[in-house]
SEPASE-793020 format. One record per atom (N, C-alpha, C): x, y, z. Coordinates in steps of 0.02 Angstrom, whole numbers, plus 50000, padded with zeros to 5 digits. Example, Ala and Ser with C-alpha at 12.3 -4.5 7.8 and 13.67 -1.06 7.14 Angstrom:
<sites>
506604971650390
506154977550390
506604983550390
506424988850354
506844994750357
506455000250394
</sites>
This chain:
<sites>
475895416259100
476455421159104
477075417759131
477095414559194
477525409959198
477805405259174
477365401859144
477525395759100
477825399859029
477805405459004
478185407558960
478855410558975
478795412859027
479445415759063
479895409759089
479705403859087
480035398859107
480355394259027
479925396458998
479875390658919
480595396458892
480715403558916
481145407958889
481775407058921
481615404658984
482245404259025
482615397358996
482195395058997
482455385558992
483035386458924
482745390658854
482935390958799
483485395758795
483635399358846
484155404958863
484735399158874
484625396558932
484875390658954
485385386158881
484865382258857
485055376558806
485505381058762
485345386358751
485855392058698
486495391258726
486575394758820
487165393558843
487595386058844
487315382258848
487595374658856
487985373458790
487535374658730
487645371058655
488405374558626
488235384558671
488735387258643
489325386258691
489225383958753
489965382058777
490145374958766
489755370358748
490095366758720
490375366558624
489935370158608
490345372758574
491185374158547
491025378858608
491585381158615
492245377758642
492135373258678
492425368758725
492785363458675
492275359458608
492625358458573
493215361558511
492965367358524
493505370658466
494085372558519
494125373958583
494765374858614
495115369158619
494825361058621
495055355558638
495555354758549
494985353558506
495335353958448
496265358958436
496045364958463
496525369058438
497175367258503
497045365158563
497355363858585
497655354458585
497205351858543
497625346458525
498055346158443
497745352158403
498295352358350
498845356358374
498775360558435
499555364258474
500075357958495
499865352858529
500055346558536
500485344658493
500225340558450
500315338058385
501045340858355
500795347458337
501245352558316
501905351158352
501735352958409
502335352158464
502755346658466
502525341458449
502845333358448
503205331458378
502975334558328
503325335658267
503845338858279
503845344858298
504445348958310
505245346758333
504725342258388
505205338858464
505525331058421
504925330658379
505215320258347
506155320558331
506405322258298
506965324158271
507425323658338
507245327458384
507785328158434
507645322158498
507005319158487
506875313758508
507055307458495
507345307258424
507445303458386
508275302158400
508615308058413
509105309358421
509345305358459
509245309458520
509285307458587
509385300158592
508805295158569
508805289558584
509385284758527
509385288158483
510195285658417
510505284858475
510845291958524
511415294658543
511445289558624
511025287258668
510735284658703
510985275558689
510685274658628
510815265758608
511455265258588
512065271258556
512515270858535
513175270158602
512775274458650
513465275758704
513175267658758
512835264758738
512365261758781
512815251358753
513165252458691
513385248158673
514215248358716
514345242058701
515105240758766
515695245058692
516065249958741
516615254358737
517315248258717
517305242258727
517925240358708
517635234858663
518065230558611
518075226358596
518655222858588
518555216258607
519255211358577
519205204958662
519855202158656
520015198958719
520575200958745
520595201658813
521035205358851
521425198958908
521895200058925
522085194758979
522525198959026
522625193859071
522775196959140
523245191459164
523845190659194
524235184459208
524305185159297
523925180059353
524045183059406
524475180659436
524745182359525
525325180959546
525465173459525
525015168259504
525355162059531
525435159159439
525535163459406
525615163159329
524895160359278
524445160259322
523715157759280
523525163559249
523495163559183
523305168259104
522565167759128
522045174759132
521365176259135
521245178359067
520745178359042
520265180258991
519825183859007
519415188658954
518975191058966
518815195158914
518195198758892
518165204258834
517735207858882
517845209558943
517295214358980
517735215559049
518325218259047
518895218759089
518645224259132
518845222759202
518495225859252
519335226559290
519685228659250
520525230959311
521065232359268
521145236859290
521745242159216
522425235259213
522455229159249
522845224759255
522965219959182
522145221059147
522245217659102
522505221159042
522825217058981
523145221258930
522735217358868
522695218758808
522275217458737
522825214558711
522295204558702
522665200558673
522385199958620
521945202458593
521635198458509
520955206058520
521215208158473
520715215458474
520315213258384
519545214758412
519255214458378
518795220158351
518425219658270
517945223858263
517475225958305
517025220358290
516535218158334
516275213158365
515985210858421
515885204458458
515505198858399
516035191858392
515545190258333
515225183558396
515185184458443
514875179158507
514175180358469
513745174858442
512955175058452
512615174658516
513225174758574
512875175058642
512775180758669
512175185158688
512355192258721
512715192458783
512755188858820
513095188258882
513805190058894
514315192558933
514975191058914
515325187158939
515905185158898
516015177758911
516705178558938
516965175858999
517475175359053
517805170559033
518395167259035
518675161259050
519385161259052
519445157759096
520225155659144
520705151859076
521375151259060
521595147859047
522115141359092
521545136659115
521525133659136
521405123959132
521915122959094
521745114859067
521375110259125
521685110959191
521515107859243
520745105759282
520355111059251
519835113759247
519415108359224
519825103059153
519265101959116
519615094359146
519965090659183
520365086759202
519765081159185
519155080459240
518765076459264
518225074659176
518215079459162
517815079859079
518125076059039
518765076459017
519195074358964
519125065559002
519375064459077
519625057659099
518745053659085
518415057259101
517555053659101
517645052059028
517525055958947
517455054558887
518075050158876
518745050758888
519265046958894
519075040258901
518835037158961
518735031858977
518045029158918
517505031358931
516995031858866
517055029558826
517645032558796
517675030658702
518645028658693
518685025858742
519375025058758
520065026758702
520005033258725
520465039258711
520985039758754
521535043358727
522015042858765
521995050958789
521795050758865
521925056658891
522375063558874
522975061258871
523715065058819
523475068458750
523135061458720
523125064358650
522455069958660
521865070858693
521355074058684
521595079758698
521775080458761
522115087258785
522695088958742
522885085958686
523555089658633
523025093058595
522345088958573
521945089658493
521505098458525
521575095558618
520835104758643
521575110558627
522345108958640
522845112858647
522795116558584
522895110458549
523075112958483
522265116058427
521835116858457
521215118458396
520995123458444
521035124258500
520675130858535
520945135158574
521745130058627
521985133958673
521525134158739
521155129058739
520665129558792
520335134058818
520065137258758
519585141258757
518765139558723
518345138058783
517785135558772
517235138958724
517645144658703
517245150758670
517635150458613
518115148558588
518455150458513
517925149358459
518005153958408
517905151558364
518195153058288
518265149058258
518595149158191
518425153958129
518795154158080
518435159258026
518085154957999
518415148258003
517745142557942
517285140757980
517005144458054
516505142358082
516585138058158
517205134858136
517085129058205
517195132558263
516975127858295
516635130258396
516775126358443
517125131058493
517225126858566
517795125958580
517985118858627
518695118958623
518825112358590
518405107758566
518755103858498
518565107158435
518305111858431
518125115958366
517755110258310
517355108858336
516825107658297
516335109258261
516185108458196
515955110758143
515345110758175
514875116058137
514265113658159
513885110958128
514055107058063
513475098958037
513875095758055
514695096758087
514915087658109
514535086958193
514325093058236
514175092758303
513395091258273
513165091158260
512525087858265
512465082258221
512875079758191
512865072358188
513025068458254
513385073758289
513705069058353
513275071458396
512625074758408
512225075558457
512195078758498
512715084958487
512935089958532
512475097458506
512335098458574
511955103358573
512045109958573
512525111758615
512795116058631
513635116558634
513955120058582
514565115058561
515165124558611
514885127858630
515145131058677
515095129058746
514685122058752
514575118558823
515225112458833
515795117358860
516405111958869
516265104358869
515625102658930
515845096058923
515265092058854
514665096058816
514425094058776
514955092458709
515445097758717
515925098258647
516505093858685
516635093358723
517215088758731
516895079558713
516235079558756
516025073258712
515895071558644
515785075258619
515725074758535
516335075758491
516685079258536
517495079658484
517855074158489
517665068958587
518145065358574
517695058558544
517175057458517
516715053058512
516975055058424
517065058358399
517035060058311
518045058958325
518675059158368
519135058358355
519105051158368
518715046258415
518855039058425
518525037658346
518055038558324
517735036258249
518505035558192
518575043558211
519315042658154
519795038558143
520025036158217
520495032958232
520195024658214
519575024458222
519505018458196
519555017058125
519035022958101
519135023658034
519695022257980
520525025258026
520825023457983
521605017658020
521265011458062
521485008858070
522085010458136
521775014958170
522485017858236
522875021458194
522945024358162
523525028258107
523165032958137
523735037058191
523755045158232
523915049158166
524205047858152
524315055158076
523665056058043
523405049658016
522805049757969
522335052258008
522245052558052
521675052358091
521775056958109
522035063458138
522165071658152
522125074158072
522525070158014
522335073657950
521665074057947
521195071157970
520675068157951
520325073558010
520465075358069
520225078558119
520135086358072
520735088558043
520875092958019
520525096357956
520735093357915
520575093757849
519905088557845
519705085657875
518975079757854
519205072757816
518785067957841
518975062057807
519025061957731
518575063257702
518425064757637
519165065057599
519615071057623
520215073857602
520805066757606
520765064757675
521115059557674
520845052457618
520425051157613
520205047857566
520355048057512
520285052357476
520355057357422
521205055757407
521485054657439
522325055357417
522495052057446
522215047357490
522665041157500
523155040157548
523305046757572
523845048357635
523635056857658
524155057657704
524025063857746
523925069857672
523255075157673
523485078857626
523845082257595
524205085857556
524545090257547
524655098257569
524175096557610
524125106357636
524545106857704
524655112057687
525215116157725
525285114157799
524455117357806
524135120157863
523975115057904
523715107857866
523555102057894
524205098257932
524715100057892
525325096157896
525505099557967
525515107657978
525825110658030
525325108558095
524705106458070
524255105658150
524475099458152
524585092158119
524975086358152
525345088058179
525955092858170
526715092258198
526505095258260
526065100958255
525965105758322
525275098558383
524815095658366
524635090258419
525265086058425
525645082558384
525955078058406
526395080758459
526525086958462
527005091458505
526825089558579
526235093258541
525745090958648
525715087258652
525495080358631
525235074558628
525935070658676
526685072958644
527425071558682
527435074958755
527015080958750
526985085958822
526795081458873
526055080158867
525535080158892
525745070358932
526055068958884
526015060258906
526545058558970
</sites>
């Protein structure tokens, strides 16, 4: 009698278990397709959000800005931190492949000890290097050109890695290789300062090619404009 009253209970039992779990999975189910549901709904404005988030999250100005302070030294900058500065070269968008932002003084003095070290090196004439950084960058260690060139001798980038330069936004990497590829020229074409800025300019090739300084405009106006400095500077 017991042992049946127990064999009834036990099976009362396993009924309750099977049917709450049962049950347990159909509330889990229905409450994970409520979920689901819910996150579909929400994706869109989630989606949103984070557009609206990465968009305001990008820098509000572009271009280069300068600032001239009491003692007449011109600042740079494209990340101006003082209503002092005003927009000198406004741009689309940052075409720097560096994410960082990039600061710099206009300051020749700066690069004094760089130019006199490669100067002596590849025995250059101090005057003339500082006309060739005046005249191709403005001493700006960050310029760069529409045909590509970089730094402040604006060096191409298959002529900077013939010359071993690595980093041709690294003032003193690009000042050694610009003035190491202007002593080549100058040998190249016998100490002839014209040929040899044509040649800085426009590429040897061009000078070759015609036998004297080229015919372009542009080449002609960057001789007259180094030789300018080149008279400054000496």
């Amino acid at each position: 009698m017991l042992t049946k009253s127990f064999k009834l209970y036990k099976h009362q039992i396993e009924l309750v278990i099977a049917y709450g779990e049962k049950n347990m999975a159909a509330r889990f189910t229905a409450g994970f397709t409520a979920f689901v549901k819910g996150f579909l709904r929400l994706c869109p404005w989630i989606l949103a959000f984070l557009f609206c988030f990465s968009f305001a999250s990008a820098p509000a100005r572009a271009g280069i800005y300068i600032m001239v302070d009491a003692n007449g030294v011109s600042h740079f900058t494209n990340t101006p931190t003082s209503g002092k500065y005003r927009i000198f070269i406004r741009e689309k968008s940052d075409p720097s492949p560096r994410s960082t932002p990039r600061t710099y003084t206009q300051n020749p003095a700066q690069y004094e000890t760089l130019i006199k070290r490669y100067a002596k090196k590849y025995g250059v004439d101090t005057a003339l290097i500082k006309a060739v950084i005046h005249a191709e960058s403005d001493f700006n260690p960050y310029a760069t050109s529409n045909k590509g060139a970089q730094g402040l001798m604006q060096l191409m980038p298959e002529t900077a890695r013939d010359l071993s330069v690595v980093d041709t936004f690294d003032p003193e990497d690009n000042i050694r290789g610009g003035v190491r590829y202007l002593k080549t020229l100058l040998k190249k074409f016998n100490g002839n300062l014209e040929l040899s800025l044509a040649a800085y300019n426009a590429g040897p090739h061009c000078v070759n090619q015609f036998g004297k300084i080229p015919p372009y405009r542009e080449t002609k106006r960057y001789i007259r404009k180094v030789l300018g400095y080149y008279k400054m500077y000496r």
